[in-house]
N, CA, C and O atoms as a DFTB+ gen file, in Angstrom:
420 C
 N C O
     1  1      88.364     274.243     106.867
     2  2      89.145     273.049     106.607
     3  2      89.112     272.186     107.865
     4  3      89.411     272.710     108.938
     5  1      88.821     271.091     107.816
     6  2      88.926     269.872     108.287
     7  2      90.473     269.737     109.202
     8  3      91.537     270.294     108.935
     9  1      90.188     268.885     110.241
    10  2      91.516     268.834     110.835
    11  2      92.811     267.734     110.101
    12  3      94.031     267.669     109.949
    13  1      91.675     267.063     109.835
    14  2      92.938     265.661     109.084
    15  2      93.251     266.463     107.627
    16  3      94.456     266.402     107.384
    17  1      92.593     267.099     106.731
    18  2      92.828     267.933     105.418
    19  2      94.074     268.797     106.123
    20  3      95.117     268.776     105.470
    21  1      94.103     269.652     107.538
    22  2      94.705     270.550     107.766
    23  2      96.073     269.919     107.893
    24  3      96.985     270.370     107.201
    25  1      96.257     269.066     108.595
    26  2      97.315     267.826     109.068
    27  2      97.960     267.504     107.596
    28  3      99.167     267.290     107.485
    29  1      97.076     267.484     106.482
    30  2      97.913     266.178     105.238
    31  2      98.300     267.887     104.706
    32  3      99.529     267.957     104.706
    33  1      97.857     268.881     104.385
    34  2      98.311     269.841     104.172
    35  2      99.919     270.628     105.040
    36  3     100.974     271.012     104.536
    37  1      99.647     270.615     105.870
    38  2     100.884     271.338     106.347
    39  2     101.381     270.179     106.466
    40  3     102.345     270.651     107.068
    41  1     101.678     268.768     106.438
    42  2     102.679     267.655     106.408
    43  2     103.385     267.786     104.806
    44  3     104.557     267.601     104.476
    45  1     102.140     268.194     103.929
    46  2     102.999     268.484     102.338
    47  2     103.349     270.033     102.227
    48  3     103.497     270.638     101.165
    49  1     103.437     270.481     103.292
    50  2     104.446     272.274     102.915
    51  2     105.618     271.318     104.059
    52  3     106.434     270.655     103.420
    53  1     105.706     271.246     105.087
    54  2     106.864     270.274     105.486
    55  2     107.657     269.623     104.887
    56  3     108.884     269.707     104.937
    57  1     107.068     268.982     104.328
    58  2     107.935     267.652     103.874
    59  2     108.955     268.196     102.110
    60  3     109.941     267.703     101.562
    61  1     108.235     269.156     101.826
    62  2     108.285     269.769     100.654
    63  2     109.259     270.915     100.866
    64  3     109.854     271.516      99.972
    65  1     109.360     271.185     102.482
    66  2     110.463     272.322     102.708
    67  2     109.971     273.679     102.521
    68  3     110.766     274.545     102.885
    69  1     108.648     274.163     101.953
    70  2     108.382     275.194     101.656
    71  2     108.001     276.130     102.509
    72  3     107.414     275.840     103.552
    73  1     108.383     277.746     102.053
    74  2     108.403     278.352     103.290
    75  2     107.021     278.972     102.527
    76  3     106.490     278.508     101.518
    77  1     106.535     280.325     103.417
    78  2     105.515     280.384     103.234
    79  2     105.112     281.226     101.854
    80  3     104.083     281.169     101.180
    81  1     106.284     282.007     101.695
    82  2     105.781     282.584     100.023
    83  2     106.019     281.610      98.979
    84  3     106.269     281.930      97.817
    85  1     105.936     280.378      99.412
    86  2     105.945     279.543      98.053
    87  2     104.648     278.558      98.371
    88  3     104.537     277.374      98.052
    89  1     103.589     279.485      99.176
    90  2     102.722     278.563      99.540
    91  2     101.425     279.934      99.016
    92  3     101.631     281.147      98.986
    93  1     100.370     279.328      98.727
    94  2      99.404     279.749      98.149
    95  2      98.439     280.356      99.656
    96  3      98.078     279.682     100.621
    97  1      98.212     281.903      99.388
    98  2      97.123     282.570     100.530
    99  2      97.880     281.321     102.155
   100  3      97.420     280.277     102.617
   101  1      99.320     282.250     102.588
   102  2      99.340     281.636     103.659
   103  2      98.699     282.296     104.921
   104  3      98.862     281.726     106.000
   105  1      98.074     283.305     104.872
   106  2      97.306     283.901     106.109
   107  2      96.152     283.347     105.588
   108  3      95.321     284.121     106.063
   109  1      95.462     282.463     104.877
   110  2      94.576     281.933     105.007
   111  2      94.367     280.535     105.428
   112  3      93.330     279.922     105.684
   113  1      95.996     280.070     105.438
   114  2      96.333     279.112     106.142
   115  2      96.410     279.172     107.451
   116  3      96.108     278.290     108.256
   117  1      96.920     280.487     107.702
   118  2      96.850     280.466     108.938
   119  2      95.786     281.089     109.975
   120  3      95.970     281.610     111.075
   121  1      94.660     280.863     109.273
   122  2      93.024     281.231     109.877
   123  2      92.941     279.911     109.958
   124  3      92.686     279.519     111.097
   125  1      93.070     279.054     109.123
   126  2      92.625     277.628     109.400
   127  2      93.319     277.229     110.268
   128  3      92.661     276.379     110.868
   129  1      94.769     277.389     110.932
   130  2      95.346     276.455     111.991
   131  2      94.648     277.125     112.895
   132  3      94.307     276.530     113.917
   133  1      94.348     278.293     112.732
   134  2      94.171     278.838     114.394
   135  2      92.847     278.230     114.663
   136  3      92.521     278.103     115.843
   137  1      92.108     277.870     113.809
   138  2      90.783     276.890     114.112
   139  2      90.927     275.603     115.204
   140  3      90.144     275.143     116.034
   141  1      92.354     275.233     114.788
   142  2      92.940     274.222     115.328
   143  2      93.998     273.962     116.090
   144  3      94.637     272.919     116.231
   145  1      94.145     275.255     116.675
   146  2      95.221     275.736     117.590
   147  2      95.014     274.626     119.157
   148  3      95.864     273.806     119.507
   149  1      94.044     274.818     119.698
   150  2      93.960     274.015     120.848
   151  2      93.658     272.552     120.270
   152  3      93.303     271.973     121.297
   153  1      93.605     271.850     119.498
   154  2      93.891     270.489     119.196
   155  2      94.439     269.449     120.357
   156  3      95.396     269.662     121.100
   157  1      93.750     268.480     120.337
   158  2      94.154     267.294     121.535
   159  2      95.254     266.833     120.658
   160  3      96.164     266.169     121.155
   161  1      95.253     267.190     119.114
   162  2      96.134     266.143     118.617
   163  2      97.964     266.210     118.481
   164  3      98.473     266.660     117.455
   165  1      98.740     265.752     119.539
   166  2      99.809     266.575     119.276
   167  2     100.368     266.923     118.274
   168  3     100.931     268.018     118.291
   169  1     100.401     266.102     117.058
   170  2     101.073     266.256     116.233
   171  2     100.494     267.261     115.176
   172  3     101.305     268.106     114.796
   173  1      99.705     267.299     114.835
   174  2      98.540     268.538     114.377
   175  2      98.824     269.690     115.141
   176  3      99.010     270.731     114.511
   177  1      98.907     269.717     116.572
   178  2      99.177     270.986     117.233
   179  2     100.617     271.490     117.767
   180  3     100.729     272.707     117.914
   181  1     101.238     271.036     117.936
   182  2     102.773     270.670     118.101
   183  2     103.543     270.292     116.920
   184  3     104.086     271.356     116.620
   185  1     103.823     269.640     116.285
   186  2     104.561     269.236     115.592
   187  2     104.103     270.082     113.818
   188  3     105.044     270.357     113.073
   189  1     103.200     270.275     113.536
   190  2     102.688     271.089     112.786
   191  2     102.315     272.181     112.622
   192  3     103.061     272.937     111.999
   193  1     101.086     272.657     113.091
   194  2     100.902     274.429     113.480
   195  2     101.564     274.819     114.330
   196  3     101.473     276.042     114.223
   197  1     102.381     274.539     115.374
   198  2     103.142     275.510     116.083
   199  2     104.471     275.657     115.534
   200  3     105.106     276.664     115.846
   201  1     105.047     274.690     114.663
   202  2     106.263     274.776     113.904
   203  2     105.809     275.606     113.052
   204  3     106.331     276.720     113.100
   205  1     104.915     275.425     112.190
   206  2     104.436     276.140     110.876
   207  2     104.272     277.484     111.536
   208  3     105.205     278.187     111.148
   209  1     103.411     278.217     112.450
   210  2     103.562     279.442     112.888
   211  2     105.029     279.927     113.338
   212  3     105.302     281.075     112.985
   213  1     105.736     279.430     113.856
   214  2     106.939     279.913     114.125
   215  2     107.545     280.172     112.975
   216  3     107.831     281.291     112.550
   217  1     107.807     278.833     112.309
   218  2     108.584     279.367     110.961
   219  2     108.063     280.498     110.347
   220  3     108.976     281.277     110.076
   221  1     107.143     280.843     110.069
   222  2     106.479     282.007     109.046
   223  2     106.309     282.787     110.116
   224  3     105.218     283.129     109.661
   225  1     106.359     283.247     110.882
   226  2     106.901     284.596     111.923
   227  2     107.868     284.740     111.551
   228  3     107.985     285.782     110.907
   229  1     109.072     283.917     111.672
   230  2     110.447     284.128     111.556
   231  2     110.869     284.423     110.437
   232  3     111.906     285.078     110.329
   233  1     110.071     283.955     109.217
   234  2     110.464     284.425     107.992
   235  2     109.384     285.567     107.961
   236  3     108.828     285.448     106.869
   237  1     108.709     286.843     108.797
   238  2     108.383     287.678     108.553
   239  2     106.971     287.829     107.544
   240  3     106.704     288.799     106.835
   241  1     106.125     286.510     107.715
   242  2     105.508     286.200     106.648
   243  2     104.039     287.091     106.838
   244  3     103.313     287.592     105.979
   245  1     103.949     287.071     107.984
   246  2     102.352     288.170     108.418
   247  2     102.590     289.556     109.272
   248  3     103.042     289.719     110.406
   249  1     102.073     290.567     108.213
   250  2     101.831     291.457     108.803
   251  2     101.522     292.040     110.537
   252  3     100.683     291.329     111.091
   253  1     101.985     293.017     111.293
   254  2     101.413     293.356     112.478
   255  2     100.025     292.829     112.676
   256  3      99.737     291.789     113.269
   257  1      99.125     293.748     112.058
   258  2      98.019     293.778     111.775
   259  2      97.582     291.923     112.008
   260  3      97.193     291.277     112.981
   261  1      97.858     291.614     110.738
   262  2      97.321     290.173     110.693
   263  2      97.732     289.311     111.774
   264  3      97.215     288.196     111.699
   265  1      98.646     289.518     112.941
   266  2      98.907     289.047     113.661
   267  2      98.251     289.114     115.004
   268  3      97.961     288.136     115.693
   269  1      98.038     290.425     115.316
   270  2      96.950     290.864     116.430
   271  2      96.102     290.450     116.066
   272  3      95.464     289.887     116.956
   273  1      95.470     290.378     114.700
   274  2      93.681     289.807     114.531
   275  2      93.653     288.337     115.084
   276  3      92.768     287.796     115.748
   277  1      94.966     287.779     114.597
   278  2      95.025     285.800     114.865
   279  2      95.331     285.798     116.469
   280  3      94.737     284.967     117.156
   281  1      96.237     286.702     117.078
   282  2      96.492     286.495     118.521
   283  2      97.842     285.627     118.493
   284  3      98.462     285.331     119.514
   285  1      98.202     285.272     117.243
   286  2      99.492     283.772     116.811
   287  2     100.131     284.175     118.028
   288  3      99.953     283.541     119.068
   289  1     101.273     285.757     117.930
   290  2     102.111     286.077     118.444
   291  2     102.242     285.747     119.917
   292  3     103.150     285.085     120.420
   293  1     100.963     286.433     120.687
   294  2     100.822     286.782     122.103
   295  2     100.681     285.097     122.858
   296  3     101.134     284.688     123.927
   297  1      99.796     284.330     121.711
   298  2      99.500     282.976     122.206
   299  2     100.912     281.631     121.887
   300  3     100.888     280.516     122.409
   301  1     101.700     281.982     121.208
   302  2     102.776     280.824     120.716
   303  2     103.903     281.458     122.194
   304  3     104.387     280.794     123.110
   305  1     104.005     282.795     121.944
   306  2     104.878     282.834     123.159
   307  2     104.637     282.944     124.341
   308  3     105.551     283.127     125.145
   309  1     103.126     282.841     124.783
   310  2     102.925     282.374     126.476
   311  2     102.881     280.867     126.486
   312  3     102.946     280.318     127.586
   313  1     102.763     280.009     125.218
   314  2     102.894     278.629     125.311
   315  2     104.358     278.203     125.916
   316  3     104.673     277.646     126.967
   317  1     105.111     278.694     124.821
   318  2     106.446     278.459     124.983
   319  2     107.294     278.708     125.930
   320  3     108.120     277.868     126.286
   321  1     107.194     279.951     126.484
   322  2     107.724     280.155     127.902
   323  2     106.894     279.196     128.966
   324  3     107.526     278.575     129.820
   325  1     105.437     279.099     128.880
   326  2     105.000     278.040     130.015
   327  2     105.575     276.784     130.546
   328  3     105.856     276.294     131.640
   329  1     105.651     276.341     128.726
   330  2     105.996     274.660     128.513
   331  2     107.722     274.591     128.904
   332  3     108.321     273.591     129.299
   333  1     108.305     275.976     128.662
   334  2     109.957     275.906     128.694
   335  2     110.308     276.182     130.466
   336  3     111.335     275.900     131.083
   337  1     109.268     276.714     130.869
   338  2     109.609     277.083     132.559
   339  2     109.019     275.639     133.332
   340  3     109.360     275.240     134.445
   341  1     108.040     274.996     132.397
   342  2     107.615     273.610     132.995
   343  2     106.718     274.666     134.386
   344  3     107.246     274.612     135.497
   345  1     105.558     275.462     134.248
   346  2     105.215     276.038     135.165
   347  2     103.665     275.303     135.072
   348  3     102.923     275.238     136.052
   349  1     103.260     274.689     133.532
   350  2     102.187     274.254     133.770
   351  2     101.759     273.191     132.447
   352  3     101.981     273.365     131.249
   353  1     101.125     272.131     133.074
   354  2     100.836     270.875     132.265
   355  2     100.030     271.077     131.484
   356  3      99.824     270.413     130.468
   357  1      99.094     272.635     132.081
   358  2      97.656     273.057     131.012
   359  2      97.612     274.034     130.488
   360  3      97.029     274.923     131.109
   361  1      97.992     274.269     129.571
   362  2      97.677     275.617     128.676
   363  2      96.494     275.818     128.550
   364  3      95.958     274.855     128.003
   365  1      95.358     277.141     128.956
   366  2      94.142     277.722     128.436
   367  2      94.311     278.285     127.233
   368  3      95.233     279.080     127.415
   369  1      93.971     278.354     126.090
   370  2      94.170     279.443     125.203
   371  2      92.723     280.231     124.913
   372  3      91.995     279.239     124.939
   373  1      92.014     281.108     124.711
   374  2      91.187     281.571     123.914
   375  2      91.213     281.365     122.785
   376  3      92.157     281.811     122.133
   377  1      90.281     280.685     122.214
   378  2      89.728     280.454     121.131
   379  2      89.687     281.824     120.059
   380  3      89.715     282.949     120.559
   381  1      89.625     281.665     118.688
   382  2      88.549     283.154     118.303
   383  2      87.085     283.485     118.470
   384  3      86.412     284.494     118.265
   385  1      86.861     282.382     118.874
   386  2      85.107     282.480     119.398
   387  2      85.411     283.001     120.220
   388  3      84.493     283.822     120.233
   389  1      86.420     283.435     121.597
   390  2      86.277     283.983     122.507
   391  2      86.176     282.328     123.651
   392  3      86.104     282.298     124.880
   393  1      86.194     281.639     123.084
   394  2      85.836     280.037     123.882
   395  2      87.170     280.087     124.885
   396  3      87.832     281.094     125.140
   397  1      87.344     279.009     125.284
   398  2      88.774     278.652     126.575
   399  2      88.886     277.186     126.060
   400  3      88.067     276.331     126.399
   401  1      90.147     276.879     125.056
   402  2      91.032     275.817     124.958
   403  2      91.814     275.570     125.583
   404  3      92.751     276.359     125.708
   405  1      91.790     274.422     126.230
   406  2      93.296     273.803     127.055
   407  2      93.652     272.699     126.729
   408  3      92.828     271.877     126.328
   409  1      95.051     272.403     126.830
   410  2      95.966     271.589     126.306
   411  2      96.824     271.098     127.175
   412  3      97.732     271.628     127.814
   413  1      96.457     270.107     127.125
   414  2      97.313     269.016     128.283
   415  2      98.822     269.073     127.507
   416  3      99.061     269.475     126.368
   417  1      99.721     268.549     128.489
   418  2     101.280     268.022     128.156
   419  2     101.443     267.302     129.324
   420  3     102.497     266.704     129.538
């Protein structure tokens, strides 16, 4: 999936309020954000997939398992403590290619 498809998609589970068991194959949704996890675009990456991953953690929505394979867990909360300690403007993330994404703030 496309980044702007990914964007008009999780803007209509948003806007629609829906959590993730009222959403169709959401760990396959969430292979596609992680495509798009390091995104320049904030709102695509911030305001969308990182809300959307949090929420569906919190509602318990992916398995252990499926979580170590995506990395969601280990990577949303070294963001968040970074960005909350203000320790750094650049987030690296690893890619699933194994690549190095960084993300300005």
């Amino acid at each position: 999936m496309d980044a702007l498809a990914l964007k008009q998609k999780l803007r209509q589970i948003q806007s629609a309020n829906l959590s993730a068991h009222e959403v169709e194959h959401p760990y396959e949704m969430a292979l596609h954000m992680m495509q798009h996890i390091g995104s320049p675009d904030p709102v695509l990456r911030d305001e969308l997939i990182y809300v959307t991953f949090a929420t569906w953690i919190g509602q318990g929505v992916f398995s252990e398992e499926q979580l170590s394979r995506c990395y969601i867990w280990r990577w949303m909360i070294s963001i968040f403590f970074m960005v909350l300690e203000n320790k750094a403007r650049t987030v690296c993330l690893p890619e699933p290619s194994l690549c190095c994404s960084c993300l300005q703030f």
